[in-house]
C-alpha positions as CSV (number, residue, x, y, z in Angstrom):
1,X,62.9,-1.3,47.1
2,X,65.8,-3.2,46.2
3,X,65.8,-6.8,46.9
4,X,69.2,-7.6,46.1
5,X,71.5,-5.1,48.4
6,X,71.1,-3.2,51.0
7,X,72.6,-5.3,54.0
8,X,75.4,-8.6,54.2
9,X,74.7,-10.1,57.2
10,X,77.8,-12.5,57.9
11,X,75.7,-15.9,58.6
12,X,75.4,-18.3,56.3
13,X,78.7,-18.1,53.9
14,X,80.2,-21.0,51.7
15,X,83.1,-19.2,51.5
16,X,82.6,-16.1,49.6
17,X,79.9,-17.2,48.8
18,X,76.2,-17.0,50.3
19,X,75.3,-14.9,53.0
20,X,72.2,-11.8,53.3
21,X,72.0,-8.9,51.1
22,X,68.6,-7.9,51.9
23,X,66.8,-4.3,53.2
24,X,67.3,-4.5,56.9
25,X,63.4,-5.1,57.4
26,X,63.6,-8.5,55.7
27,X,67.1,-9.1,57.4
28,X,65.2,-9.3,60.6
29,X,62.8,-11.4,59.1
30,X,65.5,-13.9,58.0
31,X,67.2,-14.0,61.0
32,X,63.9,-14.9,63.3
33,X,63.9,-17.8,61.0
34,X,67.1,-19.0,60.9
35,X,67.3,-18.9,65.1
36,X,63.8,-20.7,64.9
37,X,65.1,-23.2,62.1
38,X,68.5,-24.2,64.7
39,X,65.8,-24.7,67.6
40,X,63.5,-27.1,65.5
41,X,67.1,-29.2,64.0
42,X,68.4,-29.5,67.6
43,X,65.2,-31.0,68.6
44,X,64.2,-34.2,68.6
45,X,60.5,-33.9,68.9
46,X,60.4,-32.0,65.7
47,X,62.8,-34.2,64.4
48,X,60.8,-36.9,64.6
49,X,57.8,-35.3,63.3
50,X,59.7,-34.2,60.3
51,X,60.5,-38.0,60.2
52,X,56.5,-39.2,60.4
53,X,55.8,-37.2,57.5
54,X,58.2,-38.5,55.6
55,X,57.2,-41.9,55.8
56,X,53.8,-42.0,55.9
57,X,53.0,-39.1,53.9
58,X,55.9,-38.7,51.8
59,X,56.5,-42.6,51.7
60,X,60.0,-42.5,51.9
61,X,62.5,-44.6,51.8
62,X,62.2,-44.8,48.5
63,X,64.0,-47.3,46.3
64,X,67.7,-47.4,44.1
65,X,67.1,-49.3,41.2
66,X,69.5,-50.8,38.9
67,X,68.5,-49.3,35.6
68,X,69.8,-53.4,34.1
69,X,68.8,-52.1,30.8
70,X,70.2,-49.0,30.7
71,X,73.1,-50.5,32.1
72,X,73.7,-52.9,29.3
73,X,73.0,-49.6,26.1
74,X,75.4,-47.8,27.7
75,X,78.0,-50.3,28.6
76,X,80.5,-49.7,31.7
77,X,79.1,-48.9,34.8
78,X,76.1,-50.0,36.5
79,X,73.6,-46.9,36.4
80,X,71.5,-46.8,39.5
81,X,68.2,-44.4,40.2
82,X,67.5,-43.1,42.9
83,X,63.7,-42.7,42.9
84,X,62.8,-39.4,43.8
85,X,60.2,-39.7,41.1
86,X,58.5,-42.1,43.6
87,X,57.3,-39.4,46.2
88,X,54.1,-38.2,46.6
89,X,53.4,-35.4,44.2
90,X,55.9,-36.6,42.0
91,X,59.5,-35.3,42.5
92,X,61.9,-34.4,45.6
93,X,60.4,-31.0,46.0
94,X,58.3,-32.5,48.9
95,X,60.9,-33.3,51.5
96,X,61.5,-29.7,51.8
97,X,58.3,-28.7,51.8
98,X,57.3,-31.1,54.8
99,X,60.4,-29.5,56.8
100,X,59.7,-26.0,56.1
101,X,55.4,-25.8,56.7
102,X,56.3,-27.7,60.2
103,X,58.3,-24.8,60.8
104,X,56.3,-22.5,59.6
105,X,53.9,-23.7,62.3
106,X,55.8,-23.7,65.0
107,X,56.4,-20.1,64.2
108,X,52.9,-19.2,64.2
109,X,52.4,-18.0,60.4
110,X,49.0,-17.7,59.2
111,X,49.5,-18.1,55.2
112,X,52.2,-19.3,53.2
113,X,53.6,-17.7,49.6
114,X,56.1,-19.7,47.1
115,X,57.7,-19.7,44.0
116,X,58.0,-22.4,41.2
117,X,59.1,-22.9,37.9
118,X,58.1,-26.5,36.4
119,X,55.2,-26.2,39.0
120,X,56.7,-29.1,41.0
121,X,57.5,-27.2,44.0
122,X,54.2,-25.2,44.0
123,X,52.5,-28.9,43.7
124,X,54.5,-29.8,46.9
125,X,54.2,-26.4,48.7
126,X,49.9,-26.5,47.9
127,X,49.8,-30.0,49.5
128,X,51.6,-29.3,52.6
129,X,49.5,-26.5,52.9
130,X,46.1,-27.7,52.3
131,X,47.8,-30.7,54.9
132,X,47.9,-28.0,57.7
133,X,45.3,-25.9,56.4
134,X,47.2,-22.6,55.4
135,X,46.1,-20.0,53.0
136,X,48.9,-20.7,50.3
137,X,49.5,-18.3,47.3
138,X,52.1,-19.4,44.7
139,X,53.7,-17.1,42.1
140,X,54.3,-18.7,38.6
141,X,55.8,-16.8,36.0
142,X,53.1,-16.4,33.3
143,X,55.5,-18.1,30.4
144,X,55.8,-21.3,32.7
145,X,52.0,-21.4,33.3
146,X,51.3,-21.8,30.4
147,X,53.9,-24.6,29.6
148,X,53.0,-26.4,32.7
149,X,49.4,-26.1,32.7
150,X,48.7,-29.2,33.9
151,X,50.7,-28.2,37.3
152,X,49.0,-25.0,37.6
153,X,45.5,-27.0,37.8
154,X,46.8,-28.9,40.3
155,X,47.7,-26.5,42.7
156,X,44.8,-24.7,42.2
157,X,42.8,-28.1,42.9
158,X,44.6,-28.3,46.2
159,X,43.4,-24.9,47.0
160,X,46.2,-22.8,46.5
161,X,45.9,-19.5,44.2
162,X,48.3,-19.4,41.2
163,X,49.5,-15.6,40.4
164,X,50.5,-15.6,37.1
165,X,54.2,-13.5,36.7
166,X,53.9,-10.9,33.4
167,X,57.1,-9.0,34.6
168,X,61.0,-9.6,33.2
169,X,60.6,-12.6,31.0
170,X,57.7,-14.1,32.8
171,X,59.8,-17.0,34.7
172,X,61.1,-18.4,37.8
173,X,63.6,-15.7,38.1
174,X,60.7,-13.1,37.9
175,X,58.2,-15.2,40.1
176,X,60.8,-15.1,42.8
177,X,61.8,-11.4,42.5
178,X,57.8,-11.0,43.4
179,X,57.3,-13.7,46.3
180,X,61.0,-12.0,48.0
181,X,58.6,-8.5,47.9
182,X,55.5,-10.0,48.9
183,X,57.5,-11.4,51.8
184,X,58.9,-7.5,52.5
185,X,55.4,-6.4,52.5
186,X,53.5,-8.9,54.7
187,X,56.2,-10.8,56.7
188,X,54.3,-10.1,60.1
189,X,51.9,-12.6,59.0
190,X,53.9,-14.5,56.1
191,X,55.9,-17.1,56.0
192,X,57.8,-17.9,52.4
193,X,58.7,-21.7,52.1
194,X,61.2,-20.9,49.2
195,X,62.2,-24.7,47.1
196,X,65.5,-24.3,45.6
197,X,69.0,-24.1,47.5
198,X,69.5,-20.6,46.9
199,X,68.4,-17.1,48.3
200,X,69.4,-15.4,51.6
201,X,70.6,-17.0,54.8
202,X,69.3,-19.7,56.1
203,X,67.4,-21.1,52.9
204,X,70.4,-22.4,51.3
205,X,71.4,-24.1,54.8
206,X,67.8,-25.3,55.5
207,X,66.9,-26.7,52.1
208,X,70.1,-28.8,52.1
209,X,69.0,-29.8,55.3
210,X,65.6,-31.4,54.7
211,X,66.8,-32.8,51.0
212,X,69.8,-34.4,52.4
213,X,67.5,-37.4,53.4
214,X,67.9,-38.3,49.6
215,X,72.2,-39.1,50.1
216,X,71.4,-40.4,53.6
217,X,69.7,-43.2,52.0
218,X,71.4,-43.9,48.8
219,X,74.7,-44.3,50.6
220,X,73.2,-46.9,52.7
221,X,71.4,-48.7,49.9
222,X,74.6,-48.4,47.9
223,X,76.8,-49.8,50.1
224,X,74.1,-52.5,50.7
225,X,73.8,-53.5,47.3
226,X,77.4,-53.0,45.9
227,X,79.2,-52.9,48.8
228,X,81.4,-50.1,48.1
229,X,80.5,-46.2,47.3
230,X,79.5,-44.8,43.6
231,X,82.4,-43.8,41.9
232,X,80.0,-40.5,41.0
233,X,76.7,-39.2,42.0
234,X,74.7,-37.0,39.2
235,X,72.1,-34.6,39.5
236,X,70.5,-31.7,37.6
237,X,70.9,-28.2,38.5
238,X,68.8,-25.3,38.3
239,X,69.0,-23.7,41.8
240,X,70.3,-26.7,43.1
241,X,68.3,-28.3,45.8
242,X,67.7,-32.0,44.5
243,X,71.5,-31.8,43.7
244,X,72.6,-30.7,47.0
245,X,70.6,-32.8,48.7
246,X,71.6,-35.8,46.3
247,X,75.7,-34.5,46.9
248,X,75.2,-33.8,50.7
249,X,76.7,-37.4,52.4
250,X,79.1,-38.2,49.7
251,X,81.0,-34.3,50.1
252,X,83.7,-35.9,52.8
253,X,84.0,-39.0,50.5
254,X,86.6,-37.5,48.2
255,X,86.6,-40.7,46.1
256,X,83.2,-40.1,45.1
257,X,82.7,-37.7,42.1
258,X,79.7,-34.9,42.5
259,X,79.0,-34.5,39.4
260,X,75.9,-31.3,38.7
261,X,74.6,-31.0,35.2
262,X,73.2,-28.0,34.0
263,X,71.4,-27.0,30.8
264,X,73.5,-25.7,28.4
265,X,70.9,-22.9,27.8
266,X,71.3,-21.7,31.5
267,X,74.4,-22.8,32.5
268,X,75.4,-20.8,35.9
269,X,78.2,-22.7,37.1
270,X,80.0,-23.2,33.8
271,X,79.8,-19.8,32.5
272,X,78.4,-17.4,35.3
273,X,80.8,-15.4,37.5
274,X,80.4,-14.0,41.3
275,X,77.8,-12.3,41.6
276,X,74.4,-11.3,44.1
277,X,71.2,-11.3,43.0
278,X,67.9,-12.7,45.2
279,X,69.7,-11.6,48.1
280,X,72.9,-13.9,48.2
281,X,76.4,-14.5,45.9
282,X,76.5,-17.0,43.8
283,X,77.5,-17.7,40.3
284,X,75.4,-16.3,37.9
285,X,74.4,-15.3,34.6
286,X,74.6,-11.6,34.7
287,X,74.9,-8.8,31.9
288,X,77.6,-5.7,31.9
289,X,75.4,-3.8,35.0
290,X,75.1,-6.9,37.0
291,X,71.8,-7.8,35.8
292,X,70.4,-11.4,36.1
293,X,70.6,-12.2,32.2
294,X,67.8,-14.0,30.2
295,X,67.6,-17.8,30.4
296,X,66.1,-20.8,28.9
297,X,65.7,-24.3,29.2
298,X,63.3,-27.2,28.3
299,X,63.0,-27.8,31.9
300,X,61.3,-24.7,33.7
301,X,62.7,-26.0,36.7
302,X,66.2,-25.4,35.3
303,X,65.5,-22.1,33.6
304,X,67.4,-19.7,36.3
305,X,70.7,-17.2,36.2
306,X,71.7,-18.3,39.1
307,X,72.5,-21.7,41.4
308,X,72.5,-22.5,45.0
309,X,76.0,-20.5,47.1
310,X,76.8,-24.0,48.7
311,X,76.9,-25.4,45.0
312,X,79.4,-22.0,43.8
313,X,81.5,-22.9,46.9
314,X,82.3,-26.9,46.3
315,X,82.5,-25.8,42.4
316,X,85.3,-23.0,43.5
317,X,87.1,-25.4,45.8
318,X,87.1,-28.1,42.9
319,X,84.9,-30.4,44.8
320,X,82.0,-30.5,42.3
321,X,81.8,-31.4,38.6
322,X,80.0,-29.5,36.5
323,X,79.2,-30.2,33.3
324,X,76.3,-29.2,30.5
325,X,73.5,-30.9,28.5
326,X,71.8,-29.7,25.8
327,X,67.7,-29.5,25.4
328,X,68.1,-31.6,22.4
329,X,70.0,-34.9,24.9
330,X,67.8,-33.7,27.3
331,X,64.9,-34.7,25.3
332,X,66.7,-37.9,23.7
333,X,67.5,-39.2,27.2
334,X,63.7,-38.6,28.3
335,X,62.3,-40.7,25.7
336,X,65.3,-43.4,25.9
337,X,64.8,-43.9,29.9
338,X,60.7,-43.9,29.0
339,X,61.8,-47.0,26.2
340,X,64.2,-48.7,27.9
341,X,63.4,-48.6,31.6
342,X,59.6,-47.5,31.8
343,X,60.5,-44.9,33.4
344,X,59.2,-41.5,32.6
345,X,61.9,-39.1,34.1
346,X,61.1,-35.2,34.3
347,X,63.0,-33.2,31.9
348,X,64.8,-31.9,34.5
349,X,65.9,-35.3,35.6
350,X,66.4,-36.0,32.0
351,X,69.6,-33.7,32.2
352,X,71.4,-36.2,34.4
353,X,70.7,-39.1,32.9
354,X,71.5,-37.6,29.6
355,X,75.2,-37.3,31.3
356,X,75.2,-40.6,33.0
357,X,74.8,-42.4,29.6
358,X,78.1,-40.6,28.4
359,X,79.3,-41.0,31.5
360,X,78.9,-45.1,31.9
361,X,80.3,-45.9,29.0
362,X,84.2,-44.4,30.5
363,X,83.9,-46.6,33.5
364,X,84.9,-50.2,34.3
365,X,81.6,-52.6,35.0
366,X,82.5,-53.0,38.6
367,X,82.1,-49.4,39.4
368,X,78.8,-47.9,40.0
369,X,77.0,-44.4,39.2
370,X,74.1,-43.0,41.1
371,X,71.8,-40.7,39.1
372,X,69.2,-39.1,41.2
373,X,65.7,-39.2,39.6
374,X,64.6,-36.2,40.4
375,X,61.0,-36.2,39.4
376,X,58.6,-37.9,37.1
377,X,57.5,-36.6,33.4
378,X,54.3,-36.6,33.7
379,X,54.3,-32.7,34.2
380,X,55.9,-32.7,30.7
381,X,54.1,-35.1,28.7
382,X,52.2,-32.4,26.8
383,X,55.0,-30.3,26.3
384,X,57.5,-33.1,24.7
385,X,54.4,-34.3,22.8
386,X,54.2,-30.7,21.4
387,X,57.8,-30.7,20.5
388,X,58.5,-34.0,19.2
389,X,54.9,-33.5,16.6
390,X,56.8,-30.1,15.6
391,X,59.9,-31.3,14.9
């Protein structure tokens, strides 16, 4: 059974971009969820529970630091974090997570399936669900298992099983092409808490939803501390959702820059073209038959063909930046933020700052640039280790 045609349901578009194009038994599916997802936004019980957990499990709000140090290598502009990095579990994957298992059981499921690709989101998705007790199973692709190890223990310490993805090239593209079937075969019972900004209606719309929390603040705490907005926000993309959610109360601000970086390896929005695939159009990487095409990146989390429809919309319209980083300033920004800050930033993270110390440097000293920190390294210790000793 196909997963990436069949039906366009009309819901969901960023202009021609979006939407569902799913079999019609998983259109039904998505639509129960979407109606359930506009009950639980409009209310403000669940709202505040959504809120709770966030706090006090989560421990938002958490901070904007000036990055002084960085600051003064770079020159120019004052470089400010925001500290997603800071969350419990270690990266913004949890924010969404929290939204979606509340939903999840308030529509009654009884277990709980997910994708990741650096593990970060199957971290978040295993603690929500050992939080509210749900069978959880998480699909992997075997390639990132075994580069992220240490996150593949840790979900299966929190009780979740880990299936290992030998298909396609054994990464998050594949793991999701698996969980979308699982969720075909066993959506009575099923509910799939998808991380990234992208797939069929309503993910893309929900996602952006729960991670927008991460602008809501930073605008606040920018305009308390500078007293005037960023001239740019940065963030990494992959799928998109830290970015979205980073982007999502500057969008009306047109004198703030949204600025996404993307690996140059797996560069979607740069060099993809319109195109469906995991049931919604995007930009993608695809070959001559429409094929998602092989991708790679340092950061598993960034390693897929395609990038969230909301993301291909503000990017068509001119509203977003985007720009590319290579694994090699990747890698030289991770260890430089690590020296100069002691901050240990995910490699996915590392992407964005990679760009914001090029960026800096182009600015006057009164402006300001917000770089959102999207997770911490400590996933990808091991792995740089291994790569700097082989260089």
């Amino acid at each position: 059974m196909s997963i990436q045609s069949s039906v366009v349901a009309a819901e969901g578009k960023f202009g021609d971009f979006g939407g569902s194009y799913v079999p019609e038994e998983l259109l039904a599916v998505l639509s129960n969820i979407a109606s359930e997802f506009e009950k639980c936004r409009k209310d403000p019980e669940f709202e505040k529970e959504f809120r709770y957990y966030l706090k006090e499990y989560v421990g938002r709000e958490n901070p904007l630091t000036f990055a002084k140090n960085l600051t003064e290598r770079c020159g120019g502009a004052k470089i400010y974090l925001k500290r997603e990095d800071l969350n419990h579990t270690g990266a913004h994957k949890i924010n969404n997570t929290i939204g979606q298992i509340l939903l999840a059981k308030r529509m009654g499921a009884k277990r709980i399936i997910a994708e990741t690709g650096a593990g970060q989101h199957g971290v978040a998705t295993a603690t929500v669900a050992a939080l509210f007790g749900l069978p959880c199973t998480i699909y992997m692709g075997k390639y990132d298992t075994e580069r992220q190890s240490l996150n593949v223990f840790r979900m299966e310490l929190l009780g979740a099983t880990v299936v290992p993805v030998e298909k396609g090239q054994g990464r998050l593209k594949d793991a999701v092409d698996v969980a979308l079937q699982d969720l075909v075969e066993n959506h009575a019972n099923t509910y799939y808490l998808l991380g990234s900004a992208v797939g069929p209606h309503p993910y893309p719309t929900m996602v952006k939803y729960f991670q927008s929390v991460i602008s809501e603040e930073s605008k606040r705490q920018i305009l308390e501390k500078e007293g005037k907005l960023p001239a740019a926000v940065l963030a990494c993309v992959g799928g998109g959702s830290n970015a979205i959610g980073a982007f999502a109360h500057y969008i009306d601000e047109k004198n703030v820059r949204l600025i996404g970086v993307e690996p140059a390896e797996a560069a979607s929005l740069a060099e993809g073209v319109p195109a469906v695939i995991h049931g919604f159009k995007c930009y993608a990487l695809v070959d001559e038959h429409d094929n998602p095409k092989p991708t790679y990146s340092i950061a598993a989390g960034l390693d897929y063909p395609g990038v969230g429809p909301e993301h291909s919309y503000l990017k068509s319209i001119g509203r977003e930046e985007n720009v590319t980083v290579t694994g090699h300033e990747a890698l030289e920004a991770f260890q430089t933020l690590s020296k100069v800050e002691g901050i240990i930033p995910a490699l996915e993270s590392s992407h964005a700052v990679a760009y914001a110390m090029k960026l800096a440097p182009t600015l006057p000293k009164d402006e300001s640039i917000i770089v959102n920190l999207s997770g911490r390294g400590d996933k990808d210790v091991r792995q740089v280790y291994e790569m700097l000793k082989n260089k």
